[in-house]
Structure formats: structure tokens, C-alpha cells
N, C-alpha and C positions, 0 to 999 in steps of 0.2 A: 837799481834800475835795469832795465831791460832793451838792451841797445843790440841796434841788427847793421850787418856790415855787408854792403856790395860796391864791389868792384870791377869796374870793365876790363878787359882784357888789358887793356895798355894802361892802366893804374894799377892794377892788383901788387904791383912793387910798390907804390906811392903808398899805397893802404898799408902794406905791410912795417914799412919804415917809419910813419906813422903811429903805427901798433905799439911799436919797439917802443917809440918814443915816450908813449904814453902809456906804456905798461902796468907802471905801480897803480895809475886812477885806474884803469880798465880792468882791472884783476877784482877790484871790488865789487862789481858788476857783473851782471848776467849777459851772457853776448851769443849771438845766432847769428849765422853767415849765409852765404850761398856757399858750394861744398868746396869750390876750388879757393875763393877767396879766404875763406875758413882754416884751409888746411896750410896756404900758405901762413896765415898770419899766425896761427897755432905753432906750427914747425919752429918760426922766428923766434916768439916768444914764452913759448909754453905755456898761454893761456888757456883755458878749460873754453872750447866754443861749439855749442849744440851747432853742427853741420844740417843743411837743408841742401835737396835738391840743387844742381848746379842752374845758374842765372837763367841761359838759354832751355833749360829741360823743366823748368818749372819754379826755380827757387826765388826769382824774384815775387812771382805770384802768391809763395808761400808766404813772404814776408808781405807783401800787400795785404790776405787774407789777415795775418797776426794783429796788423795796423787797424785794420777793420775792427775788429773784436778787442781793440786798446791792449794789446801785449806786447805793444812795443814802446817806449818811452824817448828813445831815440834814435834818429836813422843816421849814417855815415856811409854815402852814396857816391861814390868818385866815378864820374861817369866822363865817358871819352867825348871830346872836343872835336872830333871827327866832325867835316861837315857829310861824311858818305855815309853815315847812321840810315840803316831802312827804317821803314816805314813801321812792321811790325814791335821795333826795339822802340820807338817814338811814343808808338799806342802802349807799351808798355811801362814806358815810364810815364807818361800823362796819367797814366790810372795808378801808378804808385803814390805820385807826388802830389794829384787829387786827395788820392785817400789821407794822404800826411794832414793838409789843408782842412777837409774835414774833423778829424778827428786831435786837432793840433799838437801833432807829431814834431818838434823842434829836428829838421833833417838838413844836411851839410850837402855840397853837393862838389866840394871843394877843399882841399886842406885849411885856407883860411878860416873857412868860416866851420871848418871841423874844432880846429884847434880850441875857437870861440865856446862853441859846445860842453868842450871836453873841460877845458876853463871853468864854466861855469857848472856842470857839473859836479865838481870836486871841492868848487865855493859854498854846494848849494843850490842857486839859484833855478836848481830844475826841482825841486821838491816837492811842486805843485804839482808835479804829474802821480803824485803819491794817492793825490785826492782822485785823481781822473783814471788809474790804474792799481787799486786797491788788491787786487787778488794774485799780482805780480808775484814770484818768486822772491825776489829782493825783496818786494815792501811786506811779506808776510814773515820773513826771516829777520826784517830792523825793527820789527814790532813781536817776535817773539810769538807770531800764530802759526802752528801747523797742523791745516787741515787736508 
């Protein structure tokens, strides 16, 4: 699967200790970050993570765009609780977690309901994104096609 990680500034430790946590499931998987989330969570656990764009410079839009074109399978979104969030970061995430909605992206926005995810994941129970995300990295590699 193909699972994209952002982190707020005031979570990017939460995400990473997270990471840590759940390394052995995460390692089996394909994972893209935004560049600073990315790098810490890579440093912690030496997971292999295609870096994008940092959050603020474009990287959350890169992963929006990915979602859009179904290349993502799952999102892991720790987002700050601040109630002094602008306006721009707002419009941001509406159109992220739109696009999740459309394209039914199962995305956390929270350690609980990360954990859930990650859980189920590892059960299985995400497999049907196999149908909906065919040309994945992952699902062309557990089916043995490389084109």
C-alpha cells in the first residue's frame, strides 16, 4: 500500500514516535511524506520514505494531487489542535480531506484513529484499496507485475 504522512509542526514528534512504534507494519509498505515530517521519521527509524515538498512550500498539495489520481491508499495526518490555525492552512486541509472523501482515502487525523488504520492494515482489512489502486507500487510488486 501506499501510505502519505503529514505532520504539523507541533506533532511531527507524535508522528514520529508513532513511526517507531509501528515500524515492522510500515516497512512493508510504500510511504511519502512532506520533506521535514519525512526526514524526521526516516532519521528515527530508517524507513525508506520518498520525501516531497515541505507542508507549507507545497507538499501537502502534492499529496492532495497523489489522492486525486488514487496513489495514495492511506493518509496519516496529525494535525495541530490550535484553535489560531489561518485561514490559508484551513483551505488547505478542506481540500485535502475532500479529496480523501471523494476518492475514499481511509485518513487519520489523530493517533487513535492512526493506530486503527495501521491495525487494520496489517489484518488486511485495507485490501480493497488493491481494487481501487491497481498500478500502485506495492500492488504491482504482491502480484509480481513489473511494468
Amino acid at each position: 500500500m501506499d501510505i502519505a504522512l503529514i505532520a504539523d509542526d507541533t506533532k511531527k514528534e507524535l508522528m514520529t514516535q508513532f513511526c517507531i512504534a509501528y515500524c515492522g507494519i510500515l516497512s512493508k509498505h510504500h510511504i511519502c511524506a512532506t520533506s521535514t515530517t519525512g526526514k524526521y521519521v526516516s532519521d528515527a527509524t530508517g524507513l525508506e520514505i520518498d520525501l516531497l515538498m515541505a507542508g507549507e512550500h507545497g507538499g501537502q498539495q502534492q499529496i492532495t494531487s497523489r489522492i486525486s489520481y488514487n496513489e495514495i491508499d492511506v493518509l496519516l495526518y496529525f494535525r495541530s489542535t490550535s484553535p489560531n490555525a489561518n485561514r490559508e492552512i484551513e483551505e488547505s486541509d478542506y481540500n485535502l480531506l475532500r479529496m480523501c472523501d471523494v476518492h475514499n482515502v481511509p485518513v487519520a487525523t489523530n493517533i487513535a484513529t492512526a493506530e486503527v488504520l495501521i491495525c487494520a492494515l496489517e489484518r488486511g482489512d485495507l485490501d480493497w484499496r488493491e481494487i481501487v489502486n491497481p498500478r500502485s507500487d506495492y500492488n504491482r510488486r504482491r502480484r509480481g507485475i513489473l511494468y
